[in-house]
N, C-alpha and C positions, 0 to 999 in steps of 0.2 A: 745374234745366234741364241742367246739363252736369255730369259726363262722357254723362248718359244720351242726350243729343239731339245733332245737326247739325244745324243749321238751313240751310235753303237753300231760294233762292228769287228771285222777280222784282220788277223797282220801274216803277213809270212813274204814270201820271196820265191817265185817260180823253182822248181827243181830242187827245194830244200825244205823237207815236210818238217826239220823239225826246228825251226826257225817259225811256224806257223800253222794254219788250217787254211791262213792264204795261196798258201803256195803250193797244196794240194788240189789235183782235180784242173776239171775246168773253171777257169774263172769267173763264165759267167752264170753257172752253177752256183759256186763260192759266194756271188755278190747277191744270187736270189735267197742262198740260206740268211744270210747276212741280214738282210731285208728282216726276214720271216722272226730271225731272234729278234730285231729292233723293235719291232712293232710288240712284243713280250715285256718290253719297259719304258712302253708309254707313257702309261699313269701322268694321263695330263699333257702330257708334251707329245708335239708331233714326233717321231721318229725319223731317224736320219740315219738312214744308212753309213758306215767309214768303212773304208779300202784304205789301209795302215798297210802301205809297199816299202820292204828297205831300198833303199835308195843308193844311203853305203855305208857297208857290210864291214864290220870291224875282222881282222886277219890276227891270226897268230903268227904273219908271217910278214917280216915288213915290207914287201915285195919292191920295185923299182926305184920306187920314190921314197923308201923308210916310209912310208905312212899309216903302216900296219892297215889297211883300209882299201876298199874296190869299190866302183862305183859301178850301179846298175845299168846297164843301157837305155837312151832313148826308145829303143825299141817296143820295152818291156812295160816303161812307166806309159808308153801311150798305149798300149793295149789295156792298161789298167784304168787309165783315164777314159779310155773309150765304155770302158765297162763299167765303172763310177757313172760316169754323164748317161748311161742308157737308162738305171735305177733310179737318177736324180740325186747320187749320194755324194759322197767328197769323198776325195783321193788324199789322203796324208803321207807324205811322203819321208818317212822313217829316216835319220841321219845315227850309223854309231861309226864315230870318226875315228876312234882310233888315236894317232898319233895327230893327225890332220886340225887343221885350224877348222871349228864348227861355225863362223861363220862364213868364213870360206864356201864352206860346203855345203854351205844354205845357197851364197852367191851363182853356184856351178848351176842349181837350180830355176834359178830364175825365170829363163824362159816356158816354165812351167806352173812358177807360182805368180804369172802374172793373169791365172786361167783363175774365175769368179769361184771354181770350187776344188783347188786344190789349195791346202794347206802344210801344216812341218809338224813334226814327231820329232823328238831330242831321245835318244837311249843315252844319259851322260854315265851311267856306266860302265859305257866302252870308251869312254875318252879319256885317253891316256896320257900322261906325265913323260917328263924323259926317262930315257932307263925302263919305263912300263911295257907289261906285253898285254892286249887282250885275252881275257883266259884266267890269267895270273893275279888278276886285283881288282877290286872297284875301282872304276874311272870315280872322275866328279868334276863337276861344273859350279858354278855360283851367281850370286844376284845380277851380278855385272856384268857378265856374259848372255845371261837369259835376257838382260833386258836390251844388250847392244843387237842379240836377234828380233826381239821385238820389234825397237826401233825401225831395223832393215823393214820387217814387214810391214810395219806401220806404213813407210816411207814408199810399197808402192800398191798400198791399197789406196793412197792419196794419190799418187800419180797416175792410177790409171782409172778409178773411178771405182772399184771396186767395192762388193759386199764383205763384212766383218770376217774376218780367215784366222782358224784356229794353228793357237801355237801350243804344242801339248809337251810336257815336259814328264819320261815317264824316271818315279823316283823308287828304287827297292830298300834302300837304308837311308837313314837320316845323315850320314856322312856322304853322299853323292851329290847332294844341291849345300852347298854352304854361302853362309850371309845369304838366304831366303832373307831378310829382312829390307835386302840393298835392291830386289826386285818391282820394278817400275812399271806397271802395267801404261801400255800405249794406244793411241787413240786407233780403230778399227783392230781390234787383236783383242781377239777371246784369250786369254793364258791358264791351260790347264792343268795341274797338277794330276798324276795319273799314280798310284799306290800300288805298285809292282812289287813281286814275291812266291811263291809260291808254298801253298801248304795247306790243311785243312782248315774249313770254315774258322775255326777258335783261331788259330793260329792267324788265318788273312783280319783279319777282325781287329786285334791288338797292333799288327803293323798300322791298316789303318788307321786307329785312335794315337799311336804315335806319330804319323806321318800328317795327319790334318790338324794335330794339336798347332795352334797360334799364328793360323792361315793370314798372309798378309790380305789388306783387302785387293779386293778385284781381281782375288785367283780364285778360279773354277775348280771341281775337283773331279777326278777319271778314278777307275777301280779296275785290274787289270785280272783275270783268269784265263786260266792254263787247262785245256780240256782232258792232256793227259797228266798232265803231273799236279794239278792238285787232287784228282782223282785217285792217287794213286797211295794203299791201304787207306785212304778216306772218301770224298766223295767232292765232285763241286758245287756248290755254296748257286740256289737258285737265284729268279730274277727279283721275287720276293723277298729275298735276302739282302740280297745286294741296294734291292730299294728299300730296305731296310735302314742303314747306314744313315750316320747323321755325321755331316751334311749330304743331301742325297747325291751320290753321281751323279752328275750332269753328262760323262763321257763313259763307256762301257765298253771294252777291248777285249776281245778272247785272242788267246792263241793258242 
């Protein structure tokens, strides 16, 4: 996948615009702007359309199962899928779990990540501790867990012949991924560190230089913008910018 790709693209969830710029409009509208920004941070590498779908939606509410978390329909990821494979792009398939066991909920996936161009998104964020509610705290995840996801994918881009599938891990403070050191990169698995936040240019700039400070090796890194809320009393930070950045994004996510 990389040096030869940039990845870049939109996330949201049908029916809830402010979860994304995915989940407004028509979709397959969405995945031709999608396109049109990709090809904007070329420089060098081919552009790759991503279609970033939550999958499942962290709740304030612990609904049936206490798992604070819902899961998206079959329905919905195959419409998306169909609309990724029309552009040639990949389908990431967003997980904020909630209470819910994250590899679990990679598992519940499966029969969709056994497709050559769908891949996972980690929001660890929303994955919550006991006693936690989404809303209320940063979740957080760590080396050990990121890399027993790995592993999983590793284990069936080998069983079924599969091309290299990205596993993106999106991070907003340095307290959300802990022991980054215990993380294991696995054979066919791009692992991307993705620098989430919101705020203007100066501001996303210093997250990043703390968040990419003392990268283990064989992580890729993403850089995530908010159309409206970093816009908002400032402006968002171009693609110029953003290729700016050292080390370059390899992955580029609006929402």
């Amino acid at each position: 996948m990389f040096p030869r790709y940039r990845l870049v693209g939109f996330c949201g969830l049908p029916g809830a615009a402010a979860l994304g710029r995915l989940g407004t409009g028509d979709p397959g509208r969405r995945a031709a702007e999608a396109e049109k920004v990709a090809h904007s941070y070329a420089a060098g590498r081919e552009p790759l359309p991503a279609l970033e779908l939550l999958a499942t939606v962290a709740n304030s509410a612990a609904g049936p199962d206490g798992t604070y978390r819902s899961r998206t329909p079959d329905a919905t990821i195959r419409r998306f899928h169909r609309v990724a494979r029309d552009r040639r792009g990949l389908l990431l398939l967003n997980i904020q779990p909630g209470r819910a066991d994250v590899l679990d909920e990679v598992k519940a996936l499966r029969d969709w990540l056994i497709h050559p161009d769908v891949g996972i998104a980690l929001d660890p964020e929303w994955e919550m501790g006991r006693g936690e509610v989404p809303g209320d705290t940063y979740g957080h995840t760590d080396g050990h867990e990121l890399t027993e996801v790995a592993r999983y994918l590793s284990g069936l881009v080998e069983a079924h012949d599969l091309p290299q599938k990205p596993l993106v891990f999106h991070q907003v403070a340095t307290s959300v991924v802990r022991k980054q050191s215990a993380l294991r990169p696995q054979p066919g698995v791009a692992l991307i560190k993705s620098a989430d936040g919101i705020g203007p240019p100066g501001l996303k700039r210093g997250t990043w230089r703390e968040l990419v400070d003392d990268l283990p090796d064989g992580l890729h890194t993403g850089f995530k913008l908010f159309y409206e809320e970093d816009a908002e009393g400032s402006r968002l930070m171009t693609p110029k910018e953003v290729l700016a950045l050292r080390p370059q994004p390899e992955y580029v996510m609006y929402e």
